[in-house]
N, C-alpha and C positions, 0 to 999 in steps of 0.2 A: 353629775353634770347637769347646769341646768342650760337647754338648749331654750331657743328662742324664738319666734320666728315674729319679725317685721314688715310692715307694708306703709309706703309712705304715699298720698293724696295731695292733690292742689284742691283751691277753696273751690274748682268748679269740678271736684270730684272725681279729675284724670288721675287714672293712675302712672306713678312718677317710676316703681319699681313692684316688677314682680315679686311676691314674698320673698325676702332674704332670710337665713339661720344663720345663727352665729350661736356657737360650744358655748362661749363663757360671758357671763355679762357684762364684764370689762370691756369685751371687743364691742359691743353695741354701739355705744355714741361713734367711734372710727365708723363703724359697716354704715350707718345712716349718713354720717358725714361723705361718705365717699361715694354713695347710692345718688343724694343732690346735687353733687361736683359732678356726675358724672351723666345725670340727662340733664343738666343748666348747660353742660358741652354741646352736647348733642342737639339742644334746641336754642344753640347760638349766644348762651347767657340769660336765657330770660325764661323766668319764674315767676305764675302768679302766687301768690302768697295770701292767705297764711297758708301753711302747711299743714296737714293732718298726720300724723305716725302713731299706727298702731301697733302695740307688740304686747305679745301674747305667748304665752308656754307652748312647746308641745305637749301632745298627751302624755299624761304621766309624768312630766318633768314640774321640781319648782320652779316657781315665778321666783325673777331676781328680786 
């Protein structure tokens, strides 16, 4: 298994999503995709841009 764990940022550095995991690397681009749809709702549709996404192994797992 390689587990995941994601954090996505706006350019002035807010955080957009608490760390997310996700099991398989395939589900990734969905979890991040749905992380964005989900505070651009929240904050009425508006995103500063660019976005930052970091994603990183957990310990002892590989990197996709």
């Amino acid at each position: 298994m390689k587990r995941v764990e994601f954090t996505i940022r706006n350019d002035d550095g807010d955080l957009l999503r608490e760390p997310g995991f996700v099991d398989q690397c395939s589900e990734l681009p969905a979890a991040i995709m749905l992380a964005v749809e989900d505070f651009m709702e929240v904050k009425g549709g508006k995103l500063h841009l660019p976005l930052l996404i970091h994603v990183k192994p957990v310990a002892d797992t590989e990197a996709c």
